[in-house]
Predicted model as a PDB file, atoms N, CA, C, CB and O in Angstrom, pLDDT in the B-factor column:
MODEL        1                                                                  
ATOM      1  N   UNK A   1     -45.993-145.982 200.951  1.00 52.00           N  
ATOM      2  CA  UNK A   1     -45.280-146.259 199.705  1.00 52.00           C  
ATOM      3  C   UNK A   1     -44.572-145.001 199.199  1.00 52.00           C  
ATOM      4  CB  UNK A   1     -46.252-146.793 198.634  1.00 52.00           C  
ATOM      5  O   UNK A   1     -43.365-145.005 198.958  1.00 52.00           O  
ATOM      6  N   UNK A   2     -45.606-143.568 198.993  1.00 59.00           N  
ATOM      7  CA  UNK A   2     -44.797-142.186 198.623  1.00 59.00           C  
ATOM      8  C   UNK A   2     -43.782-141.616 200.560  1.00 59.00           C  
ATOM      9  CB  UNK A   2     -46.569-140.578 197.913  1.00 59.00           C  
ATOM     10  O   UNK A   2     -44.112-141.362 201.718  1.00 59.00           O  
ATOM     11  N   UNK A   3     -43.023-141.669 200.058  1.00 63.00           N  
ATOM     12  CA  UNK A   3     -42.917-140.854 201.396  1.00 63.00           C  
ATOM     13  C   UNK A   3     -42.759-139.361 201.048  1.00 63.00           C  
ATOM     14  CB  UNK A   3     -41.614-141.343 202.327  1.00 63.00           C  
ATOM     15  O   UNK A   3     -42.262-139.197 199.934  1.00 63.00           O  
ATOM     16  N   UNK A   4     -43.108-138.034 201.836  1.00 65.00           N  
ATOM     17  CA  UNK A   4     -42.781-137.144 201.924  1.00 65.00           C  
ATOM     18  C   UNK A   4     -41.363-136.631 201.163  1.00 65.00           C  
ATOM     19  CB  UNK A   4     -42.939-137.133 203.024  1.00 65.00           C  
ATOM     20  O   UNK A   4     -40.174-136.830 201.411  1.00 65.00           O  
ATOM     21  N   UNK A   5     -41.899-136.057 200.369  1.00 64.00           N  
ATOM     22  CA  UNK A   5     -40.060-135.511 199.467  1.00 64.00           C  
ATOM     23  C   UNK A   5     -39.251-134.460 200.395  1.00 64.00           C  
ATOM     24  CB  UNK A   5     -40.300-134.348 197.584  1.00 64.00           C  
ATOM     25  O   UNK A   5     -39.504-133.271 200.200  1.00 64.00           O  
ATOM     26  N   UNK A   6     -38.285-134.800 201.402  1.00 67.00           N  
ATOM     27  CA  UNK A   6     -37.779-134.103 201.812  1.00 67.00           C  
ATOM     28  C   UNK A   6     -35.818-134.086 201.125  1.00 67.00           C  
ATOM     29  CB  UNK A   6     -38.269-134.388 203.206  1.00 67.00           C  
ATOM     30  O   UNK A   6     -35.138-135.032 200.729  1.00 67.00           O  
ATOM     31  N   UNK A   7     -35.453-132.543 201.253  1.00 66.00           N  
ATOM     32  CA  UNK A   7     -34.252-132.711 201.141  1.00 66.00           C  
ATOM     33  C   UNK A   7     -33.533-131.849 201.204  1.00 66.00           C  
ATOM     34  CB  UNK A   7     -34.008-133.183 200.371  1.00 66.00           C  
ATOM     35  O   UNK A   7     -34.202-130.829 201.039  1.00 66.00           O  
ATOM     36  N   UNK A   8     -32.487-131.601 201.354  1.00 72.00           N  
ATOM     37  CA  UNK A   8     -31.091-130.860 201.598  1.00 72.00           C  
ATOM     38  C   UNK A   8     -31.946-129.464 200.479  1.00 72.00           C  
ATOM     39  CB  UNK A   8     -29.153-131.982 200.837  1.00 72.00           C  
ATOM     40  O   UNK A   8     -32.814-128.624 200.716  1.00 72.00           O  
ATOM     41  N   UNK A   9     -31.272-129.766 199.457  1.00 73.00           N  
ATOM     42  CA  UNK A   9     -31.536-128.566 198.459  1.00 73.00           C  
ATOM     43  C   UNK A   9     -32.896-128.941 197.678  1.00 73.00           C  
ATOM     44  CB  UNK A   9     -30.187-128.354 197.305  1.00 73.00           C  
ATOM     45  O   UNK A   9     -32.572-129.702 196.767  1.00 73.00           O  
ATOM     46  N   UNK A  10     -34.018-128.758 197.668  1.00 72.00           N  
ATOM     47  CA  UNK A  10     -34.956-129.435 196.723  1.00 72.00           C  
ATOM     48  C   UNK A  10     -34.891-128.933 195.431  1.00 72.00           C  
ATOM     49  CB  UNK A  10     -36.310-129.348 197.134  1.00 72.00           C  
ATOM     50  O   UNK A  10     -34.865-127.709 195.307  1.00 72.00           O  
ATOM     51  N   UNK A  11     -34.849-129.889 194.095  1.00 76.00           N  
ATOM     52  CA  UNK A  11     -34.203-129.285 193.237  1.00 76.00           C  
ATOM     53  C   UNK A  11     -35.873-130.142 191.931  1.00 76.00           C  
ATOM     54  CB  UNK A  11     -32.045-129.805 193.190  1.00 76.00           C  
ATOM     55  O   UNK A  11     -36.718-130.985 192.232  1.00 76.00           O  
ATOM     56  N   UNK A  12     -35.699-129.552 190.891  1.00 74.00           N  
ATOM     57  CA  UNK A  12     -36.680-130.043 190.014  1.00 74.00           C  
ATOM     58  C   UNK A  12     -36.760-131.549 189.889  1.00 74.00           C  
ATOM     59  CB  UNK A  12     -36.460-129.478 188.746  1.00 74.00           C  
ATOM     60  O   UNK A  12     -37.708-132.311 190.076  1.00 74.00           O  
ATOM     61  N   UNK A  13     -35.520-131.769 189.525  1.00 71.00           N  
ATOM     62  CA  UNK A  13     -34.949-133.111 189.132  1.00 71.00           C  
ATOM     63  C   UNK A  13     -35.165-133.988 189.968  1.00 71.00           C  
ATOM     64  CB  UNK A  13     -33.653-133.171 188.918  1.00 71.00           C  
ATOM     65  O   UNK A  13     -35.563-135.143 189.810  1.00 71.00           O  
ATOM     66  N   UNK A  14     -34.818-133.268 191.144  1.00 74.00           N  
ATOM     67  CA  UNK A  14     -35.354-134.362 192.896  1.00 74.00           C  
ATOM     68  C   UNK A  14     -36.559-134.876 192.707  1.00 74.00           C  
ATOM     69  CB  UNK A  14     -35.653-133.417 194.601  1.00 74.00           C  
ATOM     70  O   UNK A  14     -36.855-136.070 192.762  1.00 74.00           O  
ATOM     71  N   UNK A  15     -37.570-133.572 192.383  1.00 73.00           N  
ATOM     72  CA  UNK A  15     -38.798-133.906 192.742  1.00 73.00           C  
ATOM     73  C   UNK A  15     -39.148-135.637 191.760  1.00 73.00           C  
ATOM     74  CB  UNK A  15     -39.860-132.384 192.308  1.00 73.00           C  
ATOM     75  O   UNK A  15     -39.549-136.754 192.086  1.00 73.00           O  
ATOM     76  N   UNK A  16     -38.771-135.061 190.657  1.00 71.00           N  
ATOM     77  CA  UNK A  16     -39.153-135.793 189.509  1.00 71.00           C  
ATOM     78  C   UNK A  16     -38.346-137.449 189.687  1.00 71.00           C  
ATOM     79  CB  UNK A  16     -38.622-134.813 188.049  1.00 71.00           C  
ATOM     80  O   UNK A  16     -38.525-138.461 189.010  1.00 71.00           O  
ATOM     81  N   UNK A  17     -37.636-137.268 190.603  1.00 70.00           N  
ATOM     82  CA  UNK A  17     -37.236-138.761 190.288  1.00 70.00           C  
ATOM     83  C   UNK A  17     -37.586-139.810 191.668  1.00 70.00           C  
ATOM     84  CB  UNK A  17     -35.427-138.784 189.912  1.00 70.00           C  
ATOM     85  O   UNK A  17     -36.837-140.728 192.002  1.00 70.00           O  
ATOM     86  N   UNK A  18     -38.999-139.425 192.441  1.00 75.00           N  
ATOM     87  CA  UNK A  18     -39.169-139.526 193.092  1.00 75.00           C  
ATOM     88  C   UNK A  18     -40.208-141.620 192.888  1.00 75.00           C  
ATOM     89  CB  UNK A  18     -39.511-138.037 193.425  1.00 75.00           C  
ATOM     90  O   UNK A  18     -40.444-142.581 193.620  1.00 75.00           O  
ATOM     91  N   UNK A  19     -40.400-141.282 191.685  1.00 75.00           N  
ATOM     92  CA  UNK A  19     -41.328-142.377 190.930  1.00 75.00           C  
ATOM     93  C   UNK A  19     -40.168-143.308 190.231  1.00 75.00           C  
ATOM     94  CB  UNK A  19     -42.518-141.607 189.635  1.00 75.00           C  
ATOM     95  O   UNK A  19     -39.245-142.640 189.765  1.00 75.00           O  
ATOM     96  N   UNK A  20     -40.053-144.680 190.079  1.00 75.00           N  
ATOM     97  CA  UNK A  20     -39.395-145.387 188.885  1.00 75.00           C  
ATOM     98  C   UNK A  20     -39.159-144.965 187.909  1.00 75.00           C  
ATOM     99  CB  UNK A  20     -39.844-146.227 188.476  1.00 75.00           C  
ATOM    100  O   UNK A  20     -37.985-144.957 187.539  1.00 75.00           O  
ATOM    101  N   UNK A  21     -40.550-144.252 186.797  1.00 80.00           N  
ATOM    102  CA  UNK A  21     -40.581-143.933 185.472  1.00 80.00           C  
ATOM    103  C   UNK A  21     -40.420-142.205 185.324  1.00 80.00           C  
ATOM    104  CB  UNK A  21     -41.992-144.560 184.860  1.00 80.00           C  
ATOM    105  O   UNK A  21     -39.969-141.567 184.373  1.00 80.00           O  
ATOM    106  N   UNK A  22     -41.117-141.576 187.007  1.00 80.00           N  
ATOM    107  CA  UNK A  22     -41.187-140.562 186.380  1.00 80.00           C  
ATOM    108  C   UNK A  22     -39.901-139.160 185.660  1.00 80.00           C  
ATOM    109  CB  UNK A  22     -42.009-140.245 187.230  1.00 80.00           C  
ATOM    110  O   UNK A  22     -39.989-138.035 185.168  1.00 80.00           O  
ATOM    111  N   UNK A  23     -38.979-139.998 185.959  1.00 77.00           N  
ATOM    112  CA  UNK A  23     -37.705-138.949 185.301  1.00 77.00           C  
ATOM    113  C   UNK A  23     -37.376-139.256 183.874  1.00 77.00           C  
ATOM    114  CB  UNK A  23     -36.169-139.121 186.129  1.00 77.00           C  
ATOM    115  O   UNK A  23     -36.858-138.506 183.047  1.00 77.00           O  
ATOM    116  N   UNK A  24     -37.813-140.634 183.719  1.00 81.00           N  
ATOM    117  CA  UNK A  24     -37.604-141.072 182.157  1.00 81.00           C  
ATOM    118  C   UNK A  24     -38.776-140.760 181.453  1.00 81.00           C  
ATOM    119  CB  UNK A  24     -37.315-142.643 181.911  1.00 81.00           C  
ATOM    120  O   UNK A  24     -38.634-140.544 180.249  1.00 81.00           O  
ATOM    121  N   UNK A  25     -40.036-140.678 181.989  1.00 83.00           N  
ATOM    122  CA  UNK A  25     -40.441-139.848 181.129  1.00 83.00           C  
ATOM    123  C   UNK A  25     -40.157-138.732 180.925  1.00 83.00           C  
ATOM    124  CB  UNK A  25     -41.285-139.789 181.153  1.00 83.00           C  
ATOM    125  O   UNK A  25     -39.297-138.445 180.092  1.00 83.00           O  
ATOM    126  N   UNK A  26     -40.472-138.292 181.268  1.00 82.00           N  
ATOM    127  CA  UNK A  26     -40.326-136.638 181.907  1.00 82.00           C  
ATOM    128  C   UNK A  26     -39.039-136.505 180.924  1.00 82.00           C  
ATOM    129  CB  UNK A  26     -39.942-136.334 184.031  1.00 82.00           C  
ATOM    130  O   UNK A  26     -39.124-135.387 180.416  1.00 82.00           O  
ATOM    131  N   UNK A  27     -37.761-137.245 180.390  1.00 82.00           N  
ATOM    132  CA  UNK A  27     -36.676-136.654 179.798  1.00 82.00           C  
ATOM    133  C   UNK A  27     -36.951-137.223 178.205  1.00 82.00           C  
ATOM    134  CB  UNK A  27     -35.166-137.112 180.588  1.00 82.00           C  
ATOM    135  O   UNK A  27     -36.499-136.645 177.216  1.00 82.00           O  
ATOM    136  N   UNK A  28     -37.734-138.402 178.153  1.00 83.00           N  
ATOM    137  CA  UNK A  28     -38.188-138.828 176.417  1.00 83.00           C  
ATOM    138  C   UNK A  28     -39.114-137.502 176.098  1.00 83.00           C  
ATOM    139  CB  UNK A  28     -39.366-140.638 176.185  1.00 83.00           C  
ATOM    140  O   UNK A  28     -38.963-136.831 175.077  1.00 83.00           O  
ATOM    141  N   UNK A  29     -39.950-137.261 176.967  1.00 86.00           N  
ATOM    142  CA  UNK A  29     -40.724-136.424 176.123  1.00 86.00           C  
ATOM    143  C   UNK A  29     -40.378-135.030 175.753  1.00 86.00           C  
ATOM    144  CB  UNK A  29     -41.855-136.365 176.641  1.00 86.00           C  
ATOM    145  O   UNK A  29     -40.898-134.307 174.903  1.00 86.00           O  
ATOM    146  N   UNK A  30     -39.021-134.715 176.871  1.00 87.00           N  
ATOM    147  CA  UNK A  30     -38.129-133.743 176.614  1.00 87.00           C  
ATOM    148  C   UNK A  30     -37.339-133.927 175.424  1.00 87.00           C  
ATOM    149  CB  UNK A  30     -37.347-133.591 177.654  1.00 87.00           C  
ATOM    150  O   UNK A  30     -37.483-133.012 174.613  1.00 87.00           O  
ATOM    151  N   UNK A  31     -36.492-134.905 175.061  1.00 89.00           N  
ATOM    152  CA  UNK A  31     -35.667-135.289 173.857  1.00 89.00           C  
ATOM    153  C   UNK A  31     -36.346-136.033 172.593  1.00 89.00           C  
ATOM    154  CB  UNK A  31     -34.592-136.188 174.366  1.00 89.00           C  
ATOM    155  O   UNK A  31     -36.184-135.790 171.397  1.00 89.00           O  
ATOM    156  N   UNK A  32     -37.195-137.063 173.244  1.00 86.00           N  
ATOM    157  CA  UNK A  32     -37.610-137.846 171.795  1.00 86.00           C  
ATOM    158  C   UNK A  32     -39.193-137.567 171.178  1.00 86.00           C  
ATOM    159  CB  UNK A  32     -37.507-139.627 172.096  1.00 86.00           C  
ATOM    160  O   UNK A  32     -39.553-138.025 170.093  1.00 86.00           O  
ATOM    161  N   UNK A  33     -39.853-136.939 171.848  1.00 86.00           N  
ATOM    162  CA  UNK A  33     -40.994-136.728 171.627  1.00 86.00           C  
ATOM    163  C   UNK A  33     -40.420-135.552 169.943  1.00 86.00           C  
ATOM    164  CB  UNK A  33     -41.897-136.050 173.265  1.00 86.00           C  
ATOM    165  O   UNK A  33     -40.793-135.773 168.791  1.00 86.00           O  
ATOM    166  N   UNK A  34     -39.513-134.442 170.377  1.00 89.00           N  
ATOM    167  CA  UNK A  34     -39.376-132.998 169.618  1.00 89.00           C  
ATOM    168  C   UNK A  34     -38.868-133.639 168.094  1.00 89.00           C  
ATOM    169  CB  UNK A  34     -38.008-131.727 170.490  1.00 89.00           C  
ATOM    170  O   UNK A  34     -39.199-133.226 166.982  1.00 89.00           O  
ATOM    171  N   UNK A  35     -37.907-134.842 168.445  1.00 92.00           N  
ATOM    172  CA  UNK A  35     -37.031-135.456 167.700  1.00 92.00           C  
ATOM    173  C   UNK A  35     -38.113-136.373 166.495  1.00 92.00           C  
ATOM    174  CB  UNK A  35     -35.982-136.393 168.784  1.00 92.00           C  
ATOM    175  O   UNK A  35     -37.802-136.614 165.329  1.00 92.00           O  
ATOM    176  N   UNK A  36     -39.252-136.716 167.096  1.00 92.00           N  
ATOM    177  CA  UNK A  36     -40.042-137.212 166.187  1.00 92.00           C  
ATOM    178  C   UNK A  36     -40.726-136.203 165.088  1.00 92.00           C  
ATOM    179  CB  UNK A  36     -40.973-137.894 166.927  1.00 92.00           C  
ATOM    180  O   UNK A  36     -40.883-136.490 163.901  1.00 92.00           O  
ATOM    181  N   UNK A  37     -41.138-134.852 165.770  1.00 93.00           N  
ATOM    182  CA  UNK A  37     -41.697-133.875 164.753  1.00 93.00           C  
ATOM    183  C   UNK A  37     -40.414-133.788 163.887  1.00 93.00           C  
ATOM    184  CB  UNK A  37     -42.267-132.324 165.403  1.00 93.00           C  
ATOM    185  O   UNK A  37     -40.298-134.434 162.845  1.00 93.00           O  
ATOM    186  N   UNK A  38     -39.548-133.040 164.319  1.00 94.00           N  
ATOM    187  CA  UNK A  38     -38.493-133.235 163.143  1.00 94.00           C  
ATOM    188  C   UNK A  38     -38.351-133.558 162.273  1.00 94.00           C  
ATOM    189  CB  UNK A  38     -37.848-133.608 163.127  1.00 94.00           C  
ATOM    190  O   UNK A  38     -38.122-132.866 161.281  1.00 94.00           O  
ATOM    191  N   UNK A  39     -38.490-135.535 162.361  1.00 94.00           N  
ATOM    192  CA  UNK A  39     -37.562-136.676 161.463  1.00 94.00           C  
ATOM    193  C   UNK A  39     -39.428-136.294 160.348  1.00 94.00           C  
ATOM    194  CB  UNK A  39     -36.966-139.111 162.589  1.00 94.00           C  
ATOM    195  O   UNK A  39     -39.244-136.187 159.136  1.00 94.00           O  
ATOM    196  N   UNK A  40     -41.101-136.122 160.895  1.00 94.00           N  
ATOM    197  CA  UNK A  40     -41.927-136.185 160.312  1.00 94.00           C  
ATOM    198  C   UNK A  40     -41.730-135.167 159.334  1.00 94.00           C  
ATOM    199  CB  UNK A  40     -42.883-136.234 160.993  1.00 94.00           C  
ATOM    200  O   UNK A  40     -41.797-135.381 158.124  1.00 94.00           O  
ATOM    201  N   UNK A  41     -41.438-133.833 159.960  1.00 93.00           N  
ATOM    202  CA  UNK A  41     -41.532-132.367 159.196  1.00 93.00           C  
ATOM    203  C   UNK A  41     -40.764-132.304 158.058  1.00 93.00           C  
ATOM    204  CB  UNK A  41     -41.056-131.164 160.036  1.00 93.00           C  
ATOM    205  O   UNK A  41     -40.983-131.596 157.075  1.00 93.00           O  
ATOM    206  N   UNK A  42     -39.634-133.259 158.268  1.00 92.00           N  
ATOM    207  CA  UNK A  42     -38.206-132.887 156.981  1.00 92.00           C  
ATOM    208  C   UNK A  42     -38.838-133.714 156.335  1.00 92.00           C  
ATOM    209  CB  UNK A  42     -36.293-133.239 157.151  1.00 92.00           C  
ATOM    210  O   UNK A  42     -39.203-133.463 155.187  1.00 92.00           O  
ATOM    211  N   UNK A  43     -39.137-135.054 157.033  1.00 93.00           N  
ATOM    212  CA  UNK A  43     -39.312-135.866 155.894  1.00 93.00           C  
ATOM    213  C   UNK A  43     -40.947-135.429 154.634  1.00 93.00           C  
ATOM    214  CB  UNK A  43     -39.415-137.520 156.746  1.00 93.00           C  
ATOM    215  O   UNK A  43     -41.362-135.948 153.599  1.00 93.00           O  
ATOM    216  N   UNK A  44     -41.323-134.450 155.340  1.00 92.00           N  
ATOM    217  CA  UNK A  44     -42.970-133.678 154.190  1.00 92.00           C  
ATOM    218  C   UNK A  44     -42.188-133.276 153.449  1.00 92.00           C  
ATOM    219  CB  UNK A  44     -44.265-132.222 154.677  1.00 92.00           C  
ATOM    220  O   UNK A  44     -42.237-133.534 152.246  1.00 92.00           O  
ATOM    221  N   UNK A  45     -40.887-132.230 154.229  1.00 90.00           N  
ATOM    222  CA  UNK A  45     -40.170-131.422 152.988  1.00 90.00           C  
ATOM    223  C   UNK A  45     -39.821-132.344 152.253  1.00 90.00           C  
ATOM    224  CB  UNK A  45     -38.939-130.520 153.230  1.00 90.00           C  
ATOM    225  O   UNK A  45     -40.672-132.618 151.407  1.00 90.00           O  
ATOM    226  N   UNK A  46     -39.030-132.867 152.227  1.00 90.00           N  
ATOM    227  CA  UNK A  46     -38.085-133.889 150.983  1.00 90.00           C  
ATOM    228  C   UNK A  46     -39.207-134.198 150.035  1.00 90.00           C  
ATOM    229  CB  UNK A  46     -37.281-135.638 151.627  1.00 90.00           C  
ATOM    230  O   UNK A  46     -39.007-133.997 148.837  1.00 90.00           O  
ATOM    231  N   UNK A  47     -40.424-134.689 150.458  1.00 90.00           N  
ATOM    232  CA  UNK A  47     -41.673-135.469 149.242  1.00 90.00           C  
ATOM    233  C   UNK A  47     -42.166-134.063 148.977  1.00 90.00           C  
ATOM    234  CB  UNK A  47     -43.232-136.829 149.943  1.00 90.00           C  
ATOM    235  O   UNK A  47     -42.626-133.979 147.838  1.00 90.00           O  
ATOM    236  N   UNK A  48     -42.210-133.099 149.558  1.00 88.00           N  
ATOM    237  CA  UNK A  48     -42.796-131.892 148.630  1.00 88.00           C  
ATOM    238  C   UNK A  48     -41.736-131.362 147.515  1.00 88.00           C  
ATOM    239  CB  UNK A  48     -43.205-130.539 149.632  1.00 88.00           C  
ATOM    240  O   UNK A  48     -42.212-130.809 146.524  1.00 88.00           O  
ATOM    241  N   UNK A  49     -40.104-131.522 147.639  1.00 80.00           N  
ATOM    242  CA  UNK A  49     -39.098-131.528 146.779  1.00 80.00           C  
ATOM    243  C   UNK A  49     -38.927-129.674 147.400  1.00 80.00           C  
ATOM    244  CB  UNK A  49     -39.546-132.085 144.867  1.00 80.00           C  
ATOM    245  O   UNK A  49     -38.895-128.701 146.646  1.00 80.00           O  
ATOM    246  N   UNK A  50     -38.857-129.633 148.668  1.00 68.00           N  
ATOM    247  CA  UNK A  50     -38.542-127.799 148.554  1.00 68.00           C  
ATOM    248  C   UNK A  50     -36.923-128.125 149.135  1.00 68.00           C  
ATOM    249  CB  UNK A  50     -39.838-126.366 149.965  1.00 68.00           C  
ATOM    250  O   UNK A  50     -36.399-128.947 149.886  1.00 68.00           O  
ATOM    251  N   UNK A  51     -36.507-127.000 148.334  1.00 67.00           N  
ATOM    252  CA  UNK A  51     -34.747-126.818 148.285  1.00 67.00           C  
ATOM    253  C   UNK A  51     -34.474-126.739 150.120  1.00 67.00           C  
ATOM    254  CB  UNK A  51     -34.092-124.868 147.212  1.00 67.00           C  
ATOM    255  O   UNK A  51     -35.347-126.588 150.974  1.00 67.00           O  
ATOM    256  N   UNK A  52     -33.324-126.860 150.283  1.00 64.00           N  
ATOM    257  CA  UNK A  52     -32.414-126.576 151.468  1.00 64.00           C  
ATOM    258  C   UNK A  52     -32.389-125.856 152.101  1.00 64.00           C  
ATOM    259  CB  UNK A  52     -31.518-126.486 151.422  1.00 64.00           C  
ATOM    260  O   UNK A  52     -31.901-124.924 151.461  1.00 64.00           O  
ATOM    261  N   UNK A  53     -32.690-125.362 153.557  1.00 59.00           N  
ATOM    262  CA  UNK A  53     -32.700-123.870 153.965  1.00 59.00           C  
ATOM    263  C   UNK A  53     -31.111-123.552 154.168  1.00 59.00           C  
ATOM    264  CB  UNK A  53     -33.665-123.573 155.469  1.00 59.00           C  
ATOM    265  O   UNK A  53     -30.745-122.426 154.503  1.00 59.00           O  
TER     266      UNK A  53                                                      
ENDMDL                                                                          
END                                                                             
């Protein structure tokens, strides 16, 4: 079912997209995971009422 990852240039991305899911994870938890602390963190600021940086 895995076969051996062989290839021309082996590159990170290769490795990783070797699975169905594993490149989409691998890129949510890169983009949307960070994106959630964010939208949580601003949104403490706003209910604590601290000014604008």
């Amino acid at each position: 079912m895995i076969d051996p990852f062989t290839d021309v240039f082996p590159s990170f991305f290769g490795m990783l997209n070797r699975g169905p899911m594993t490149l989409t994870i691998f890129l949510h938890s890169l983009i949307v995971l960070p994106m959630f602390f964010i939208y949580f963190s601003e949104k403490k600021k706003l209910q604590r009422g601290e000014p604008d940086d």
